[in-house]
C-alpha positions as CSV (number, residue, x, y, z in Angstrom):
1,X,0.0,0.0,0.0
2,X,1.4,3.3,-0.8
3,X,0.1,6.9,0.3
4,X,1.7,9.8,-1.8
5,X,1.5,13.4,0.2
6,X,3.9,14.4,-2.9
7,X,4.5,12.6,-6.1
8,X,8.0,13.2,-7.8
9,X,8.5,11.6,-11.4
10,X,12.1,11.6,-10.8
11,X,14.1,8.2,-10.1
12,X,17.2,8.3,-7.9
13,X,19.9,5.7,-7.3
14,X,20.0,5.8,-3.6
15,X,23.9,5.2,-2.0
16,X,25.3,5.0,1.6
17,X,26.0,7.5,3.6
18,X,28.3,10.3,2.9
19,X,29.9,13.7,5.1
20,X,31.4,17.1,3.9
21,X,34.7,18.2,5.3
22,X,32.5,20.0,7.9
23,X,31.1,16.9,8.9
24,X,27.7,17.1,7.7
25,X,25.5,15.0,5.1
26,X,25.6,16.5,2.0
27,X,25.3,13.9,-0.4
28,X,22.1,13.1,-1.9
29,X,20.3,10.8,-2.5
30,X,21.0,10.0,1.1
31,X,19.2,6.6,2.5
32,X,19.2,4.6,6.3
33,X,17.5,1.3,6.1
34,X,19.5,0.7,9.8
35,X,21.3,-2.1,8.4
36,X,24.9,-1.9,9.4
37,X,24.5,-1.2,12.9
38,X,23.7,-4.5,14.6
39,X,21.2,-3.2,17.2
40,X,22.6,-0.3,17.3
41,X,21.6,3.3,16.3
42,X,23.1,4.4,12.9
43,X,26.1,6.9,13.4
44,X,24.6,10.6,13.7
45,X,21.4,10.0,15.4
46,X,20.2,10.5,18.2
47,X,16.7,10.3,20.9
48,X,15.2,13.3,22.8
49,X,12.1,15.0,23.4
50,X,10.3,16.9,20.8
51,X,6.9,18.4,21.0
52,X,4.6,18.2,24.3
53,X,5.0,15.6,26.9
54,X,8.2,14.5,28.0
55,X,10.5,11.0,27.4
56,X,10.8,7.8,30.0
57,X,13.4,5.4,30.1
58,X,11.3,2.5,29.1
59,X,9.5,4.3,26.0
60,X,12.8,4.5,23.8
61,X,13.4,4.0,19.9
62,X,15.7,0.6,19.3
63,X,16.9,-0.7,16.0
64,X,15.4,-4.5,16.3
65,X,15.6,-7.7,13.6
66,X,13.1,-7.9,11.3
67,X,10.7,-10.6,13.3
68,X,10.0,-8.3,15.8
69,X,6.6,-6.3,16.9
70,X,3.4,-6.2,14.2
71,X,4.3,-6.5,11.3
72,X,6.6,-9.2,11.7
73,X,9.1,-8.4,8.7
74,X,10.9,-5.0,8.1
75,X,10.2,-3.2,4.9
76,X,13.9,-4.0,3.7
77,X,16.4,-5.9,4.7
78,X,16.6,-7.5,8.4
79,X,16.3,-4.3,10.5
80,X,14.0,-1.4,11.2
81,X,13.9,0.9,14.2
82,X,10.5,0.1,16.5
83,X,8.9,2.0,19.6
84,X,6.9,-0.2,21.5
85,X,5.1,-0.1,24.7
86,X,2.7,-2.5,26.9
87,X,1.2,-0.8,29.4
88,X,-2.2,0.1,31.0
89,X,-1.5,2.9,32.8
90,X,-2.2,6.6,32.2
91,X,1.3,8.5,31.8
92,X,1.8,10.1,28.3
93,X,5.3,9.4,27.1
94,X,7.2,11.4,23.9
95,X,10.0,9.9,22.3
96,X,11.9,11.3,19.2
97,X,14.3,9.7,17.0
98,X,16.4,12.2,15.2
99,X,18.5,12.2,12.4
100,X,21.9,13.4,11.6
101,X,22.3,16.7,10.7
102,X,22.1,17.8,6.9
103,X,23.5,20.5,4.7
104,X,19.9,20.8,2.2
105,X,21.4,24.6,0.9
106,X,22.5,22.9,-2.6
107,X,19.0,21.0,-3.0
108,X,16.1,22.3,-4.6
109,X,13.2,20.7,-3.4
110,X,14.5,18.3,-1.0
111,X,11.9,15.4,-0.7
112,X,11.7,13.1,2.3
113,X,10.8,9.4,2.1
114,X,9.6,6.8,4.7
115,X,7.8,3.9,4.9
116,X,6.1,3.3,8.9
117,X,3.5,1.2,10.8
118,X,1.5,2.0,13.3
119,X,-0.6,-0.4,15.5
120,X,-2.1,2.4,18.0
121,X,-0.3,4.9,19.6
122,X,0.3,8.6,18.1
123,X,3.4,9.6,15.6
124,X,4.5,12.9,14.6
125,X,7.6,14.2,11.9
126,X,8.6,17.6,12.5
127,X,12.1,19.5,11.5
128,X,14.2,22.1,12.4
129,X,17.0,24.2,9.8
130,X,18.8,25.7,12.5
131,X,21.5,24.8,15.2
132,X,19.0,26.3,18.1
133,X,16.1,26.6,15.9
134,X,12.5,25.8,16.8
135,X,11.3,22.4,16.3
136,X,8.2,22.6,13.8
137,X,5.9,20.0,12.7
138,X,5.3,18.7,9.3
139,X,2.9,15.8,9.3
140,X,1.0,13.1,12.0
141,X,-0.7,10.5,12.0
142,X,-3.1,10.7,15.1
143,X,-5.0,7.6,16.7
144,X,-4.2,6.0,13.2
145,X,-3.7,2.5,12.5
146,X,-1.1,1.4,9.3
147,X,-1.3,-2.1,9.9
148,X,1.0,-2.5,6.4
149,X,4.0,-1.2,5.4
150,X,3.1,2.6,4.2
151,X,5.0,4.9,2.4
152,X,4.9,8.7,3.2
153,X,6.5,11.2,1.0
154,X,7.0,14.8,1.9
155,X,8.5,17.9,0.8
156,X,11.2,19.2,3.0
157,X,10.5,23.2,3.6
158,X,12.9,26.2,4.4
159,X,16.0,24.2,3.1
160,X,19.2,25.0,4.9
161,X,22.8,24.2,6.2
162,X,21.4,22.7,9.1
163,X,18.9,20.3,9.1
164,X,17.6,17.8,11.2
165,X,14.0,15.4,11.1
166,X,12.7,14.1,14.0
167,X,10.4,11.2,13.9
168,X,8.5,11.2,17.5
169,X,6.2,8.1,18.9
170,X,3.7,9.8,21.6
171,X,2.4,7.0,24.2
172,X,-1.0,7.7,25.7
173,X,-1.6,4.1,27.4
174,X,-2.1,0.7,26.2
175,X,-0.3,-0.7,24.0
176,X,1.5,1.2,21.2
177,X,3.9,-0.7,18.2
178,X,5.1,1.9,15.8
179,X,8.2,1.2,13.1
180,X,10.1,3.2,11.0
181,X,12.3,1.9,8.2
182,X,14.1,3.0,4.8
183,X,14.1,6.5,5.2
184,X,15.6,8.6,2.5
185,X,16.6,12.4,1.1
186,X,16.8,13.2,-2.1
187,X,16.5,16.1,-4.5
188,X,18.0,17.8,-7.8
189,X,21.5,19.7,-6.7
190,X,21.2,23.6,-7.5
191,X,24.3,24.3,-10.3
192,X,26.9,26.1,-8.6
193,X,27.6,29.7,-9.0
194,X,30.6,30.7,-11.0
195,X,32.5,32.5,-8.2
196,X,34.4,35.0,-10.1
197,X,36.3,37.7,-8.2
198,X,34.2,40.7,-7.7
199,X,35.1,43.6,-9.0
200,X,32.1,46.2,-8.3
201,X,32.6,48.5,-5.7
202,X,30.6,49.4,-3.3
203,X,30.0,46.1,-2.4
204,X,27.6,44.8,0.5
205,X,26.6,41.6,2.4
206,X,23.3,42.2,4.5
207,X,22.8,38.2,4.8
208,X,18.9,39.1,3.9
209,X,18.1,37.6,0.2
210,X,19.0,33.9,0.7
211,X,16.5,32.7,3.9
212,X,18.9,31.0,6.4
213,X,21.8,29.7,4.0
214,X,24.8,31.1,3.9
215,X,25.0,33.8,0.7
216,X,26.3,32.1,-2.4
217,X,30.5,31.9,-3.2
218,X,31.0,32.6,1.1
219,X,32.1,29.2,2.7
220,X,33.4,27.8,6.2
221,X,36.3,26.6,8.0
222,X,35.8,24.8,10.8
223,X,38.0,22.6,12.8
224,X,35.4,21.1,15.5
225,X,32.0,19.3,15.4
226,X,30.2,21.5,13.2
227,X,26.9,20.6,14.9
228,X,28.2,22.8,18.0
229,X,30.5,25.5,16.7
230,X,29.7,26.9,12.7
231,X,28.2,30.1,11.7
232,X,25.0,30.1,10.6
233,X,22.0,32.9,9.0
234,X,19.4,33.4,11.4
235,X,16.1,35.2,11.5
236,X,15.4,38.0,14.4
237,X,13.4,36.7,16.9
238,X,13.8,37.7,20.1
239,X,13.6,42.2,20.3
240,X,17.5,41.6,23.0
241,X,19.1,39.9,19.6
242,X,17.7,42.7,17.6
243,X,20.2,42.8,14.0
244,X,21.0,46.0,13.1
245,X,19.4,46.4,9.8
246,X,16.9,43.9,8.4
247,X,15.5,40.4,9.4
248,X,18.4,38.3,9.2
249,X,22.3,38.0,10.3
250,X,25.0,36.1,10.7
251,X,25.1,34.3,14.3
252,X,27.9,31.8,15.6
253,X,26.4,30.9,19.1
254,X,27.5,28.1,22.1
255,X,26.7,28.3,25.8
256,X,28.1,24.6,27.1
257,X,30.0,23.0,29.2
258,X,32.8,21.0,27.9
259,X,35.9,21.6,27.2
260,X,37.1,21.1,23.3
261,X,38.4,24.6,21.3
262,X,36.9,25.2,18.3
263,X,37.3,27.9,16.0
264,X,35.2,28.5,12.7
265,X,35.9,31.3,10.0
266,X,32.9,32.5,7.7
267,X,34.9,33.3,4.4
268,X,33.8,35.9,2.1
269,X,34.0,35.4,-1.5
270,X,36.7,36.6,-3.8
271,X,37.3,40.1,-4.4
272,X,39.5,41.9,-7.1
273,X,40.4,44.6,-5.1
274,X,43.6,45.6,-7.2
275,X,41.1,48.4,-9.1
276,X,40.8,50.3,-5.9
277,X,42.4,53.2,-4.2
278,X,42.7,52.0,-0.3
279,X,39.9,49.8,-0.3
280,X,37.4,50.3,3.2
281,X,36.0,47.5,4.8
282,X,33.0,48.0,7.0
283,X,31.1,46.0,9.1
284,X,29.0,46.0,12.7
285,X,29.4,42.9,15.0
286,X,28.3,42.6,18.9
287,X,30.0,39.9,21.0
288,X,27.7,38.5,23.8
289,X,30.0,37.4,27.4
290,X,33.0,35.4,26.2
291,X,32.1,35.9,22.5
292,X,35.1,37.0,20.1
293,X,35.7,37.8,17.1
294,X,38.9,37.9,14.8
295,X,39.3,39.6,11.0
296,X,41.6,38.0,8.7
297,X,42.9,38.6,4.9
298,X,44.4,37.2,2.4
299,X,45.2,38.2,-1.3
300,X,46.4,35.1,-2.7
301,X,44.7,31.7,-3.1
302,X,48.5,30.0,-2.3
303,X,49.0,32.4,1.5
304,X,47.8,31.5,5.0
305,X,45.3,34.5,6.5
306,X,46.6,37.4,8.5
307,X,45.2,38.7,11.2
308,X,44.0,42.7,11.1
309,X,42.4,43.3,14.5
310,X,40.2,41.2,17.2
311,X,37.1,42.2,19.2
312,X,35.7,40.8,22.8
313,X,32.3,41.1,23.8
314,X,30.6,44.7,24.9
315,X,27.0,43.2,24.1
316,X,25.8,46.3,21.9
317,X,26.5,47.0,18.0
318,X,29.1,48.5,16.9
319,X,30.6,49.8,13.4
320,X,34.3,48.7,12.6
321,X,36.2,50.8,9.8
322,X,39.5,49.8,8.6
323,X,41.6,50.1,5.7
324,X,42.6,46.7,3.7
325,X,46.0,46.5,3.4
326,X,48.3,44.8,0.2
327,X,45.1,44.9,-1.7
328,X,44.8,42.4,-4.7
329,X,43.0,40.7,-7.6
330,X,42.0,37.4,-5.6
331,X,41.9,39.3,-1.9
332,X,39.2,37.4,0.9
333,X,38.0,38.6,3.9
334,X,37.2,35.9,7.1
335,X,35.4,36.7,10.2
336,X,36.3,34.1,12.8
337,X,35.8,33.0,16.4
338,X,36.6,30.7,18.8
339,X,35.5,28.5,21.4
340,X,37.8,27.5,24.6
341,X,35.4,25.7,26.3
342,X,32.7,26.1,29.0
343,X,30.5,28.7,29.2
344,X,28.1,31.4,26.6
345,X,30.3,32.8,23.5
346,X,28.0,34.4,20.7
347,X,29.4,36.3,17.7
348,X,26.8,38.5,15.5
349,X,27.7,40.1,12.2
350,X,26.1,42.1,9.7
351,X,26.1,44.6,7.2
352,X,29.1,44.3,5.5
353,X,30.8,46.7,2.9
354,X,34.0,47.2,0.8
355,X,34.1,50.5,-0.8
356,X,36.8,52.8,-2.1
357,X,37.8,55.2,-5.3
358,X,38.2,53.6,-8.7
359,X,42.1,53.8,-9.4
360,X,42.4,56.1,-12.4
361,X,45.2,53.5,-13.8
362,X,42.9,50.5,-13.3
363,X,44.6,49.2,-10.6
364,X,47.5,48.8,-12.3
365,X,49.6,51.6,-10.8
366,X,53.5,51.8,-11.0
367,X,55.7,50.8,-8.2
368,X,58.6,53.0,-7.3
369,X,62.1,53.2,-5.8
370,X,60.8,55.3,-3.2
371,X,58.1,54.1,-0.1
372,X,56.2,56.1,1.5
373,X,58.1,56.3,5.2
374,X,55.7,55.4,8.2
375,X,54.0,58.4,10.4
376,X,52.0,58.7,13.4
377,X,48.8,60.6,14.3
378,X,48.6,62.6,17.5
379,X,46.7,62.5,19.7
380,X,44.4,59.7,18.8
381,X,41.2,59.9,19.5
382,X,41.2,63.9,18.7
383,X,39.1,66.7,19.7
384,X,40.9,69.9,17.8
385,X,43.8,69.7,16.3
386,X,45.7,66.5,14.8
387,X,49.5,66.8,14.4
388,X,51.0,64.3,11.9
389,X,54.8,63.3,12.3
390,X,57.1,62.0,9.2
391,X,60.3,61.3,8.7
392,X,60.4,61.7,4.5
393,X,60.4,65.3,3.1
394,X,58.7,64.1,0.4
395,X,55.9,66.6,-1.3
396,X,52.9,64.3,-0.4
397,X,48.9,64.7,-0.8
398,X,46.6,64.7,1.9
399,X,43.2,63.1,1.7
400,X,40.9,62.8,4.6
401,X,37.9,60.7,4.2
402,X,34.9,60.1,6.8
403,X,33.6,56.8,7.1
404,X,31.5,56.2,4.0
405,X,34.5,57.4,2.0
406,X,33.8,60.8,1.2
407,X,36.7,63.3,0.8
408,X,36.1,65.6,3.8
409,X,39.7,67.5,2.9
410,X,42.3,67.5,0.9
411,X,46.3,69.8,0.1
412,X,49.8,69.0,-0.3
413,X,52.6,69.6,1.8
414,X,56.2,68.6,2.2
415,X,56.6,69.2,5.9
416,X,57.4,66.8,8.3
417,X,55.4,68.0,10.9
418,X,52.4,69.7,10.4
419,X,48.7,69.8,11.9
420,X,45.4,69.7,10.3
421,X,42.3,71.6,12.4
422,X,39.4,68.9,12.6
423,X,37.2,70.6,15.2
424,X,34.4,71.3,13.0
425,X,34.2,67.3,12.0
426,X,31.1,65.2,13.1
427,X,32.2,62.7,15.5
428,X,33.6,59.0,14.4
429,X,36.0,57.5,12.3
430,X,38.0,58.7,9.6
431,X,41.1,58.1,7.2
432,X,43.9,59.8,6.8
433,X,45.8,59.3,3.6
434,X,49.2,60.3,2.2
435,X,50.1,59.7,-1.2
436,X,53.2,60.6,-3.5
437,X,51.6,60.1,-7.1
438,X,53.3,56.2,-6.7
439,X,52.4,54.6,-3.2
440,X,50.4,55.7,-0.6
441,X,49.7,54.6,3.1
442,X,46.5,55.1,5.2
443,X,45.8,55.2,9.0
444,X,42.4,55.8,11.1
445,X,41.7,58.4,13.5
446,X,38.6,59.1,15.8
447,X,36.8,62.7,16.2
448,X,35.6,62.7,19.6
């Protein structure tokens, strides 16, 4: 007997089991007939609570041989997973088997198969698509008896980077016997992007036109269990977690105790930042308790990252402005965090921008003999005037911009010493920048 909640015309060769370097599933079609685990549960999964009511120790999912419970045969093979329960009492018990968790964000229209029976007894499939996401139902089957094997096939909603199923068996007294067997994902893979460096400027990230997966050409490095410590897109639920802009951001959240480090970096994708004069990245973050956050670069595919500055928790958003330096055709930008172990860290970033002027020479612009010598800005933060200190004679340009990269002011000088008067600027950051016509070299000061 088969019951169709979706029909698909499409045939799939269904293979074992297979992880990303991240550790997730993301190999489809994906299939567990829980055959290669004795009685054992299958690598990944795991039981809990979902819904109302709450789990006892002797209403529990087991994987059992084929003979067992009504019907007496599995739908494949000599194993299926059975709740059962004798009793003729009154407690309500819940019980949820739950799957591994699955990167769906390359599937369109991810379609979940099962075949089930149910002799009394109550079960319930529901899903989730984030790490701390709500649990939310998708079909039941109430009171019903399926005294055959019964296929059920439904379309998987809200696909994401992280996704779990939870099959739940709910207990009400009596006698319950439901089973679960070859269970499967599948779905047509969405043809990857062609990633090539961008090269439009500005450019901006506001994670808010791609739902809860992670914008297309960004990527992660992680080095832990990915089910614990990995960015992910969130929606704004709760007004204290408010984003600053929009309905989604990026959130990289833990609050456990144990004691593994993790770290995780949420790459951007490649930009071609070689056509830009001093190229500005901008970007607001809030760290919640032990939360931190580092920001790397690199502007080769074949270099490690580099670190350009690192934030600790204050709770509220801020703006970060800083200059990229050694800018390049293949340049990235990571935003990373880590976990030491024990206790709440929570990174949140959004609204992320690189902008800057258009080099005249198309980026290409000739190197010299001579480099610009370093100098200082005094005092820093700065309410009147800011003295600049050099040790090159040089005639040089001065160009100050505020922080959307206007020019605020602009002359030439060749003095060593010399002060520029920036009491009438609004308060915030700003870059100062001196250039001979061949290099240049950029630092940031504050206005009180």
């Amino acid at each position: 007997m088969k019951k169709l909640l979706l029909f698909t015309a499409a045939a799939f060769l269904l293979i074992s089991v297979a992880y990303s370097q991240n550790g997730l599933i993301n190999t489809f079609p994906w299939t567990e007939g829980f055959e290669n685990c004795g009685t054992e549960l299958p690598p990944g999964w795991e039981q809990g609570a979902v819904g109302e009511y709450h789990p006892a120790p002797d209403w529990n999912w087991a994987v059992v041989p084929a003979a067992t419970g009504t019907p007496s045969t599995a739908h494949g093979g000599a194993s299926k997973a059975q709740i059962f329960l004798e009793f003729f009492g009154c407690p309500v018990y819940n019980s949820a088997l739950i799957t591994p968790v699955f990167d769906l964000s390359n599937l369109q229209n991810p379609v979940l198969s099962f075949w089930h029976t149910q002799m009394y007894g109550t079960s319930l499939v529901y899903y989730k698509n984030s790490i701390d996401g709500e649990w939310t139902l998708l079909t039941s089957f109430v009171y019903v008896e399926i005294p055959e094997w019964t296929e059920e096939i439904l379309l998987l909603p809200n696909p994401s980077n992280h996704y779990q199923i939870a099959f739940v068996g709910i207990f009400y007294g009596g006698i319950a016997d439901i089973q679960l067997d070859d269970i499967s994902i599948t779905g047509e893979t969405i043809p990857s992007e062609e990633c090539e460096p961008i090269s439009t400027f500005p450019w901006y990230e506001g994670f808010e036109d791609h739902g809860t997966n992670i914008p297309p050409c960004w990527e992660q490095e992680l080095n832990g269990d990915p089910v614990w410590w990995r960015w992910n897109i969130e929606p704004v639920l709760v007004p204290p977690t408010a984003t600053n802009s929009g309905d989604y951001i990026a959130r990289i959240f833990l609050a456990m105790d144990f004691l593994p480090v993790y770290w995780a970096k949420l790459i951007s994708p490649v930009f071609n930042l070689s056509i830009l004069n001093d190229p500005i990245l901008k970007f607001w973050h809030k760290e919640i308790e032990s939360g931190n956050l580092s920001v790397f670069y690199k502007n080769s595919p074949n270099v490690g990252w580099t670190l350009l500055e690192t934030f600790s928790g204050t709770g509220d958003w801020r703006e970060e402005v800083m200059v990229l330096p050694n800018k390049s055709n293949h340049y990235q930008i990571a935003f990373g965090s880590t976990f030491y172990g024990g206790g709440h860290y929570e990174v949140q970033l959004d609204n992320i921008s690189i902008t800057g002027e258009i080099d005249a020479d198309g980026g290409e612009l000739a190197i010299s003999s001579h480099v610009l010598e370093n100098y200082s800005l005094t005092p820093n933060p700065v309410q009147d005037l800011l003295k600049i200190t050099r040790s090159d004679a040089t005639k040089v340009t001065v160009a100050i911009y505020n922080s959307i990269g206007a020019l605020v002011h602009s002359f030439e000088t060749s003095e060593t010493e010399f002060k520029v008067n920036v009491s009438s600027y609004s308060a915030g950051f700003y870059l100062i920048r001196l250039s001979d016509g061949n290099t240049s070299a950029t630092k940031r000061f504050i206005k009180r």
